[in-house]
PDB file of N, CA, C and O in Angstrom:
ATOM      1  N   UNK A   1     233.342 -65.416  60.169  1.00  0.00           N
ATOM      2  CA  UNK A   1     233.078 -66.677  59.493  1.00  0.00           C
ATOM      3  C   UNK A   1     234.165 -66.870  58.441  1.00  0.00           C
ATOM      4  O   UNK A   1     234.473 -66.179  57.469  1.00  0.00           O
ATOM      5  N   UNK A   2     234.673 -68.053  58.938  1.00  0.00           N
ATOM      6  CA  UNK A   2     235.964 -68.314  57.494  1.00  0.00           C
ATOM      7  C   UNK A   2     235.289 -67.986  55.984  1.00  0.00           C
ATOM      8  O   UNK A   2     234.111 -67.731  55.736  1.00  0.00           O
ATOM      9  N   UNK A   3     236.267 -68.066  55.194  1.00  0.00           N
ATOM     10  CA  UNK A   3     236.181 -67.955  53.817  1.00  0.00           C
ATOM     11  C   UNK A   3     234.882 -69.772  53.093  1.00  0.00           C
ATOM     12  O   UNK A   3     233.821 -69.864  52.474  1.00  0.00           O
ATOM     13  N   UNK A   4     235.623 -70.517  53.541  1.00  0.00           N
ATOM     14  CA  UNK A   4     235.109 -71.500  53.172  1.00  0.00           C
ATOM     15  C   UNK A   4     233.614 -71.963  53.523  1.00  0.00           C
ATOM     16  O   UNK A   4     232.778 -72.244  52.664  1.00  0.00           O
ATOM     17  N   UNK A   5     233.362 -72.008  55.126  1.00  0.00           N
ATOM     18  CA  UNK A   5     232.005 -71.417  55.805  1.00  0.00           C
ATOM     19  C   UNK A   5     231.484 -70.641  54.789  1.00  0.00           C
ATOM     20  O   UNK A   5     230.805 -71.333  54.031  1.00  0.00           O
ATOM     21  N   UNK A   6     231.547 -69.148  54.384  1.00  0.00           N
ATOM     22  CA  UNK A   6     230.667 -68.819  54.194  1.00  0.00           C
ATOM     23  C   UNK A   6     230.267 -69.375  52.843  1.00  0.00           C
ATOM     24  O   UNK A   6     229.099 -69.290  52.462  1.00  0.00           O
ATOM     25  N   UNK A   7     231.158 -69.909  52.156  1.00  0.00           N
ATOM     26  CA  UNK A   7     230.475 -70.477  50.790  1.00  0.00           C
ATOM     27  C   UNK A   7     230.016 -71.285  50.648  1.00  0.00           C
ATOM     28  O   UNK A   7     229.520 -71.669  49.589  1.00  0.00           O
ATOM     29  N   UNK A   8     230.031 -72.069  52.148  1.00  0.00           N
ATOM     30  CA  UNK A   8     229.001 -73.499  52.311  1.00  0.00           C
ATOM     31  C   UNK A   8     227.571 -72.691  52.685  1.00  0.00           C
ATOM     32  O   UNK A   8     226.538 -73.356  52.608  1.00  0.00           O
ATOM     33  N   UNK A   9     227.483 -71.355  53.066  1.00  0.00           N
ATOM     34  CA  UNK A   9     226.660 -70.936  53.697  1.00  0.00           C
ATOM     35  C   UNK A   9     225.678 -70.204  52.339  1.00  0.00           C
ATOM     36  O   UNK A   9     224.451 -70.299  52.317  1.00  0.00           O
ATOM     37  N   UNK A  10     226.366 -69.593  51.422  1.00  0.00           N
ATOM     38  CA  UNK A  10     225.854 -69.125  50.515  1.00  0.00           C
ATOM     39  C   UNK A  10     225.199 -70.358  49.352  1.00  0.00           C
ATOM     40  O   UNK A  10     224.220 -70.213  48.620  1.00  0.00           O
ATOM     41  N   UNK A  11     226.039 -71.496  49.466  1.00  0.00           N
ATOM     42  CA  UNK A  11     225.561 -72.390  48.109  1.00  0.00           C
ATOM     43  C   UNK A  11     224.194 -73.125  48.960  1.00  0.00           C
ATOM     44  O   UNK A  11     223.245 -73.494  48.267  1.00  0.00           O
ATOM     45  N   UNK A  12     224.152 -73.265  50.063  1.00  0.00           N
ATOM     46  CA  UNK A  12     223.046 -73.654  50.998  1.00  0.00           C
ATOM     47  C   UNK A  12     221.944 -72.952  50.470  1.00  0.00           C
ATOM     48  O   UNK A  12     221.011 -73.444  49.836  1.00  0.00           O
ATOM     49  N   UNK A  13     222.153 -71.460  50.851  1.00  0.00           N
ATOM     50  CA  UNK A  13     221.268 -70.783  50.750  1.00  0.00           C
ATOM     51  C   UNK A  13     220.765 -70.902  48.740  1.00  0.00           C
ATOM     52  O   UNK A  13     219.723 -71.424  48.344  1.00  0.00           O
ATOM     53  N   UNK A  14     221.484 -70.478  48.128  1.00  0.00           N
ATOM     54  CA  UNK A  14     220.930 -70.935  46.410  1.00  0.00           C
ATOM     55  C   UNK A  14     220.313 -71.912  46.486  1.00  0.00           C
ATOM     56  O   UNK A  14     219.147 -71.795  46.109  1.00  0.00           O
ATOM     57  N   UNK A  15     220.710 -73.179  46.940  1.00  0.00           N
ATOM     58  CA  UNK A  15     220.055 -74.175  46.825  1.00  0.00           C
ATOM     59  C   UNK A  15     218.468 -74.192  47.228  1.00  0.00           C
ATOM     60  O   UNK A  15     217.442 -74.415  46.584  1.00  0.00           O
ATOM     61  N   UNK A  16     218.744 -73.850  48.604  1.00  0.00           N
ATOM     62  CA  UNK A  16     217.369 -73.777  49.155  1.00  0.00           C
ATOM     63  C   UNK A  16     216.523 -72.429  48.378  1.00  0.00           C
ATOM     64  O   UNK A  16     215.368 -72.270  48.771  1.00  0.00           O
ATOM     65  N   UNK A  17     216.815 -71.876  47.766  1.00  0.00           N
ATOM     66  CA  UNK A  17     216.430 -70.568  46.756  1.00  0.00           C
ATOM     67  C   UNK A  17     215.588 -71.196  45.791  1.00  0.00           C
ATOM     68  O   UNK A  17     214.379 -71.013  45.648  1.00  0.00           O
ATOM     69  N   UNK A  18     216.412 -72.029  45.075  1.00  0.00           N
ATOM     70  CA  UNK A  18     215.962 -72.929  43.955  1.00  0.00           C
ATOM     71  C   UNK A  18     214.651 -73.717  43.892  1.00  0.00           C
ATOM     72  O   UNK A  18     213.751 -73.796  43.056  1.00  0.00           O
ATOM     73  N   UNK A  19     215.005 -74.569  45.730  1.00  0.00           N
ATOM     74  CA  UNK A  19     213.734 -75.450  45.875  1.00  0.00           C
ATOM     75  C   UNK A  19     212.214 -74.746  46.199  1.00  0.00           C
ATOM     76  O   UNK A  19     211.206 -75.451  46.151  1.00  0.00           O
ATOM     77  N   UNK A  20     212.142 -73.411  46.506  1.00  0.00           N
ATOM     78  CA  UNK A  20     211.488 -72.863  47.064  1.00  0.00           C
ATOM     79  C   UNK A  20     210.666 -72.200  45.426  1.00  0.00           C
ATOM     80  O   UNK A  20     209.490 -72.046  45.098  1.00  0.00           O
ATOM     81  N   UNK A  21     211.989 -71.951  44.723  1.00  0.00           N
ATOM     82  CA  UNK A  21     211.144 -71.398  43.419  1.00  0.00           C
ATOM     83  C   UNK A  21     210.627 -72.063  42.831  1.00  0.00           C
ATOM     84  O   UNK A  21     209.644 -71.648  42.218  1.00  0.00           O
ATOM     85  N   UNK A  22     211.155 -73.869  42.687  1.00  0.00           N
ATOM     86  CA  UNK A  22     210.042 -74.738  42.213  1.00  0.00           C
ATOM     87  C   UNK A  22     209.116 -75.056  42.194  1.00  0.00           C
ATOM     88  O   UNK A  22     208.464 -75.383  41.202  1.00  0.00           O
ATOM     89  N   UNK A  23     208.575 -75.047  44.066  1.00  0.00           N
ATOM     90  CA  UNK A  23     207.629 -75.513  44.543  1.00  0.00           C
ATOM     91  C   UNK A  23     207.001 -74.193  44.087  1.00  0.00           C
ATOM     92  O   UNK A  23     206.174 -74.366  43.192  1.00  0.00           O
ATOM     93  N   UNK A  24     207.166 -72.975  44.447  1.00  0.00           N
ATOM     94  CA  UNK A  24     206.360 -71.672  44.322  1.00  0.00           C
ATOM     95  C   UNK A  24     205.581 -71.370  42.498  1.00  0.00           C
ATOM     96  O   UNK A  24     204.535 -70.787  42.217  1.00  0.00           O
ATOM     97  N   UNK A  25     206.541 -71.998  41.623  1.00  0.00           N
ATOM     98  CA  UNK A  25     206.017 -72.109  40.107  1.00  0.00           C
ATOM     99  C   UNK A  25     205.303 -73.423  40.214  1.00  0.00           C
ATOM    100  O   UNK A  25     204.307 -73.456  39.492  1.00  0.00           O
ATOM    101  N   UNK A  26     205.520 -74.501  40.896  1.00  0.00           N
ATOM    102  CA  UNK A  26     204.887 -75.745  40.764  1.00  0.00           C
ATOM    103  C   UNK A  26     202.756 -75.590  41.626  1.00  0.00           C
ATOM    104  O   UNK A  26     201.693 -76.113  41.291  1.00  0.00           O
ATOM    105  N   UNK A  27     203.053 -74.852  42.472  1.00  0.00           N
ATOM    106  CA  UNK A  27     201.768 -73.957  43.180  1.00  0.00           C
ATOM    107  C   UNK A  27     201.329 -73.149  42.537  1.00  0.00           C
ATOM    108  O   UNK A  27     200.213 -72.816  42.935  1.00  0.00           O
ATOM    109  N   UNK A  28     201.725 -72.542  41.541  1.00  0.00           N
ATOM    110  CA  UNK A  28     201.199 -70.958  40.400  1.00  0.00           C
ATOM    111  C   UNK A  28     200.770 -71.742  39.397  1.00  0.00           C
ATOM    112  O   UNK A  28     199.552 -71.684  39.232  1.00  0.00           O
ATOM    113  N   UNK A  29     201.330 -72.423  38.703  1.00  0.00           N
ATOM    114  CA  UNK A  29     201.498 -73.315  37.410  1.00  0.00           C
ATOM    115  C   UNK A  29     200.277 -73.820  37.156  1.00  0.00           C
ATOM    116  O   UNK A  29     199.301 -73.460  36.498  1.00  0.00           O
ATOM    117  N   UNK A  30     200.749 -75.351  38.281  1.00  0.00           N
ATOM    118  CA  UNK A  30     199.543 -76.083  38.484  1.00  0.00           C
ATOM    119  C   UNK A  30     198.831 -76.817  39.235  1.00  0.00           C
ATOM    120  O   UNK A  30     198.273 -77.890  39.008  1.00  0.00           O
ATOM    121  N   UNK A  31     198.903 -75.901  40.544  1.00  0.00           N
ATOM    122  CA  UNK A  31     198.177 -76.271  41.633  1.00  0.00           C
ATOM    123  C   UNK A  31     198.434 -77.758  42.267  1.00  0.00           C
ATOM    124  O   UNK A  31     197.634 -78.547  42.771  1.00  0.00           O
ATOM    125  N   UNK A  32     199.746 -77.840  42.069  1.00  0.00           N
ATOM    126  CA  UNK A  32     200.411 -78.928  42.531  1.00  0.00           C
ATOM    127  C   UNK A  32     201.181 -78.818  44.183  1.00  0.00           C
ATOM    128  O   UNK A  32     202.363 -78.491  44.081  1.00  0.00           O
ATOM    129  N   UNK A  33     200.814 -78.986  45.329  1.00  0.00           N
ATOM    130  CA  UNK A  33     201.440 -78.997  46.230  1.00  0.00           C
ATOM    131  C   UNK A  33     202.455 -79.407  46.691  1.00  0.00           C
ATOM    132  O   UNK A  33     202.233 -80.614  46.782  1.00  0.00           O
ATOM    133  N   UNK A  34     203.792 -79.168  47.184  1.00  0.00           N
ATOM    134  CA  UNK A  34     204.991 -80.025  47.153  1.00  0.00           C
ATOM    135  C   UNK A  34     204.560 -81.323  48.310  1.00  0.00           C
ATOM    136  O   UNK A  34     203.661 -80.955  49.066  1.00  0.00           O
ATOM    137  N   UNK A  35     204.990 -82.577  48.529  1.00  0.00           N
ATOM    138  CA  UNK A  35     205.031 -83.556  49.565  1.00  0.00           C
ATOM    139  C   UNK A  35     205.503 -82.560  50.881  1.00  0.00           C
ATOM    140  O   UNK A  35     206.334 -81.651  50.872  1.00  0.00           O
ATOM    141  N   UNK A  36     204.539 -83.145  52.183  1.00  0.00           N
ATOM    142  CA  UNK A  36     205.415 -82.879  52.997  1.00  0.00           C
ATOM    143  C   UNK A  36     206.493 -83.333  53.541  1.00  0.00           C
ATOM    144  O   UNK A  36     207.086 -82.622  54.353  1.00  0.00           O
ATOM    145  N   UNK A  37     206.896 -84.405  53.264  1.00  0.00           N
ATOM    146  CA  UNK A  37     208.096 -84.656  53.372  1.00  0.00           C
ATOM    147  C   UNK A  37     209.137 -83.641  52.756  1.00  0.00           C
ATOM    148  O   UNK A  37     210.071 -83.298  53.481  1.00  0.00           O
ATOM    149  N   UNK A  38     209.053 -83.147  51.510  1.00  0.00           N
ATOM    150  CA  UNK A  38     209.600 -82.220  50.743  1.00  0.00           C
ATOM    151  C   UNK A  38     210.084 -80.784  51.591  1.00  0.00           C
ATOM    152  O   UNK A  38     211.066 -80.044  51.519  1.00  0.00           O
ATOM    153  N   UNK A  39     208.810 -80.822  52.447  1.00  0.00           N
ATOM    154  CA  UNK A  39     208.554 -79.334  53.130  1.00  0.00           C
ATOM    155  C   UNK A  39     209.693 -79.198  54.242  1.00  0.00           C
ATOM    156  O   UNK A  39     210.439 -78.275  54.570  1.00  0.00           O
ATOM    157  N   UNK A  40     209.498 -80.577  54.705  1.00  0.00           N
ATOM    158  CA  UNK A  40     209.854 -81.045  56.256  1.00  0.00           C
ATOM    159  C   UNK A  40     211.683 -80.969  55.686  1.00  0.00           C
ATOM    160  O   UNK A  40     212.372 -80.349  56.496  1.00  0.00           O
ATOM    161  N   UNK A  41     212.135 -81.278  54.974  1.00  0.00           N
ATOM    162  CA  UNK A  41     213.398 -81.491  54.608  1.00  0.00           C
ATOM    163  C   UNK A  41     213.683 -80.411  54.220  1.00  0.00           C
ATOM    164  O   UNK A  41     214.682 -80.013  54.818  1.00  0.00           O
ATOM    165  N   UNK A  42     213.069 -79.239  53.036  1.00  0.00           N
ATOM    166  CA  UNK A  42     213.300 -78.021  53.437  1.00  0.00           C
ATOM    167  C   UNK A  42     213.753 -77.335  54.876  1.00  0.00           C
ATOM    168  O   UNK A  42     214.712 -76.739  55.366  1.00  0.00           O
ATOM    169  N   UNK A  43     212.623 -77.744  55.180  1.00  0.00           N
ATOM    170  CA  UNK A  43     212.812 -76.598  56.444  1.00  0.00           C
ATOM    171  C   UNK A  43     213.872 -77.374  57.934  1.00  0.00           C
ATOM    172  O   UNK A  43     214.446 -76.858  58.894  1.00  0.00           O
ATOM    173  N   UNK A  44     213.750 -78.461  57.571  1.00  0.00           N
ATOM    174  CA  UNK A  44     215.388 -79.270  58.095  1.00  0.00           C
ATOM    175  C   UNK A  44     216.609 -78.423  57.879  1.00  0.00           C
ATOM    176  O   UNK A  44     217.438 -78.288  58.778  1.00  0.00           O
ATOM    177  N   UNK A  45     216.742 -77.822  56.651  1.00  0.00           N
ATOM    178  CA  UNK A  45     217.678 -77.553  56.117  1.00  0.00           C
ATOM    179  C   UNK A  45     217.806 -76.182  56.576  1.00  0.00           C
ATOM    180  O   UNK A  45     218.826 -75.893  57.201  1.00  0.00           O
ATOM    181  N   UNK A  46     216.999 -75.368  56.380  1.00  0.00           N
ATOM    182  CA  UNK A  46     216.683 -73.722  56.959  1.00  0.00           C
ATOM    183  C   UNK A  46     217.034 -73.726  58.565  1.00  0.00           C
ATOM    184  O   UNK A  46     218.044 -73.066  58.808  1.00  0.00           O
ATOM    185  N   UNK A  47     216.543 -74.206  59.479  1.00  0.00           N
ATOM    186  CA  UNK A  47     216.927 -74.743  60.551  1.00  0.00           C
ATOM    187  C   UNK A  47     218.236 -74.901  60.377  1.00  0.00           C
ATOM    188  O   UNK A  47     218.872 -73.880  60.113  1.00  0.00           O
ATOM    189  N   UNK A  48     218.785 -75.876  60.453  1.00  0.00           N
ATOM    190  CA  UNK A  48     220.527 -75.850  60.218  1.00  0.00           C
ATOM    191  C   UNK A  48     221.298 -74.597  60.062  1.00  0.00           C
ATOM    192  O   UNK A  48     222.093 -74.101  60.861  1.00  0.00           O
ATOM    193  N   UNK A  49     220.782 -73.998  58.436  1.00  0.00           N
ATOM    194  CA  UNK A  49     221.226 -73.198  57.983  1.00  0.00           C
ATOM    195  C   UNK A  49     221.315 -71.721  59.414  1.00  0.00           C
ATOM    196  O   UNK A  49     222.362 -71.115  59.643  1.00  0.00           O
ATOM    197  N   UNK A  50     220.113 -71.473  60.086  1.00  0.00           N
ATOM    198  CA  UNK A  50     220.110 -70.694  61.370  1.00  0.00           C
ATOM    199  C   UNK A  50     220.449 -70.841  62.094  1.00  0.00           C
ATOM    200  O   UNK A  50     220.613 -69.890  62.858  1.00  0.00           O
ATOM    201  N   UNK A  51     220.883 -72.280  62.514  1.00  0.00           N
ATOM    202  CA  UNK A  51     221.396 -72.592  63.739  1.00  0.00           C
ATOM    203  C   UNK A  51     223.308 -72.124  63.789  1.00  0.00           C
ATOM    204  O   UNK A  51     223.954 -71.547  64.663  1.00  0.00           O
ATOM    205  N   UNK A  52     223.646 -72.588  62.679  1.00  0.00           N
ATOM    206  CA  UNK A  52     224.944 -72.773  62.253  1.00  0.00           C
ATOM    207  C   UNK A  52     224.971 -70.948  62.407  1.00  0.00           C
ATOM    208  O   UNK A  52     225.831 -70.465  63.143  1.00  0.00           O
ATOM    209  N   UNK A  53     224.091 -70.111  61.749  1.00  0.00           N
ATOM    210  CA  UNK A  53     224.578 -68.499  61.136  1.00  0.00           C
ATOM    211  C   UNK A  53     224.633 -68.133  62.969  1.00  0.00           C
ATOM    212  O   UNK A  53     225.545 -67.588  63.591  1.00  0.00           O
ATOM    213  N   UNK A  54     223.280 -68.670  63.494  1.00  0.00           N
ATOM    214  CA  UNK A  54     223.628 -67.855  64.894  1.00  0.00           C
ATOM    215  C   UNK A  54     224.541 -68.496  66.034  1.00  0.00           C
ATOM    216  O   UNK A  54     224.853 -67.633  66.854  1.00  0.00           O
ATOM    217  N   UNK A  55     224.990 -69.585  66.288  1.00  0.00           N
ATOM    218  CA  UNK A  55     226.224 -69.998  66.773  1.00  0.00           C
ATOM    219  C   UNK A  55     227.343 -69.192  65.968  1.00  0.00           C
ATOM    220  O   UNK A  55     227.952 -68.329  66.600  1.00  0.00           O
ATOM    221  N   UNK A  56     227.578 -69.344  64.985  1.00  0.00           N
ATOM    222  CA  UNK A  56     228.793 -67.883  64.459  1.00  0.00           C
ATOM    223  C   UNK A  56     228.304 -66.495  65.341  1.00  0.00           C
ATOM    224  O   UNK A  56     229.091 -66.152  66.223  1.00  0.00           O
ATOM    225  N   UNK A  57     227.117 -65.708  65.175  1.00  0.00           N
ATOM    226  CA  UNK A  57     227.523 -64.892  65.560  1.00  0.00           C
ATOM    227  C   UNK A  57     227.221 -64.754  67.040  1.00  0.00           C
ATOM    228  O   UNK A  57     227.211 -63.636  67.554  1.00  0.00           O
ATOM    229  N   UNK A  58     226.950 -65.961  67.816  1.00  0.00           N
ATOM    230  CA  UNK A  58     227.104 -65.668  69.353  1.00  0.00           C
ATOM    231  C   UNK A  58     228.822 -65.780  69.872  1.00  0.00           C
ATOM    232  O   UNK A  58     229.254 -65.357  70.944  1.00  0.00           O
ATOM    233  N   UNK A  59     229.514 -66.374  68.938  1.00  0.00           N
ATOM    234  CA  UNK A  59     231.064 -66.765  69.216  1.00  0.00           C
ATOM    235  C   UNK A  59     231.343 -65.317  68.824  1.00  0.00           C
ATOM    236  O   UNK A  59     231.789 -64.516  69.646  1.00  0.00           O
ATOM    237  N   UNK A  60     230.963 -64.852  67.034  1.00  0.00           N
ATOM    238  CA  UNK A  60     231.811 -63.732  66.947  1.00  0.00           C
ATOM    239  C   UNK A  60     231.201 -61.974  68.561  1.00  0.00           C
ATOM    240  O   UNK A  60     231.883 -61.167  69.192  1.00  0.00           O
ATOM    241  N   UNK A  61     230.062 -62.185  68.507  1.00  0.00           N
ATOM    242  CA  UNK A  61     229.649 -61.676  69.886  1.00  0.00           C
ATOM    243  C   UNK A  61     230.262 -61.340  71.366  1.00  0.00           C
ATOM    244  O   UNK A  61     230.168 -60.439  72.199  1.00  0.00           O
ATOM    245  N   UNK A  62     230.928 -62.562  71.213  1.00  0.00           N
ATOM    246  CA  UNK A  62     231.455 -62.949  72.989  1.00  0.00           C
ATOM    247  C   UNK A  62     232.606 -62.789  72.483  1.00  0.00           C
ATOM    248  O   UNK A  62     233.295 -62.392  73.423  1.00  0.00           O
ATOM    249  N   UNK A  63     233.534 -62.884  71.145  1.00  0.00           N
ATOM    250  CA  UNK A  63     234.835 -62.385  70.758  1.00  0.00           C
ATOM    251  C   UNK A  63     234.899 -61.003  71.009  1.00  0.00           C
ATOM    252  O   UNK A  63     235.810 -60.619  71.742  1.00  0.00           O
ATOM    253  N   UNK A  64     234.263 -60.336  70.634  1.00  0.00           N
ATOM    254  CA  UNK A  64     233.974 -58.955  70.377  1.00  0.00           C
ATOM    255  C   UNK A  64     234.415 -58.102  71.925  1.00  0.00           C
ATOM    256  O   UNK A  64     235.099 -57.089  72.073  1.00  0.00           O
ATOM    257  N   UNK A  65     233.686 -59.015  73.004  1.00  0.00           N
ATOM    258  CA  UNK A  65     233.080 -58.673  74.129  1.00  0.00           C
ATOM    259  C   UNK A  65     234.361 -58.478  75.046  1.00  0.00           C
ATOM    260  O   UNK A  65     234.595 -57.418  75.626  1.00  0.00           O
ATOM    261  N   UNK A  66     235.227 -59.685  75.126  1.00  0.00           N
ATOM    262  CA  UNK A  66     236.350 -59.910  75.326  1.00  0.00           C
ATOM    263  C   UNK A  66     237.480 -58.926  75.182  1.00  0.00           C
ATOM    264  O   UNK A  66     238.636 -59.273  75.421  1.00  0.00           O
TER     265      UNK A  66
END
């Protein structure tokens, strides 16, 4: 994975870190549930985020193989 990739891959991941700790203090706090829309766009994003990590490593895979 290039240099640049992976730092789209890592600030992805913080991000989605972040939203997850909100909702998780916003559920502890005060029993506030996030929208599902909220959820759904999360996990839009997680999706991506897997799709993208395992297309890298089926390419770096079949490089390997070669």
């Amino acid at each position: 994975m290039s240099q640049t990739k992976r730092e789209n891959v890592i600030s992805h991941i913080r991000y989605l870190r972040q939203e997850l700790r909100e909702i998780h203090l916003g559920i502890k706090k005060d029993d506030l549930f996030p929208e599902p829309s909220e959820l759904r766009g999360l996990m839009a994003q997680m999706e991506a985020l897997l799709e993208l990590i395992e297309r890298n490593t089926k390419i770096q895979s079949n490089s390997e193989a070669a």
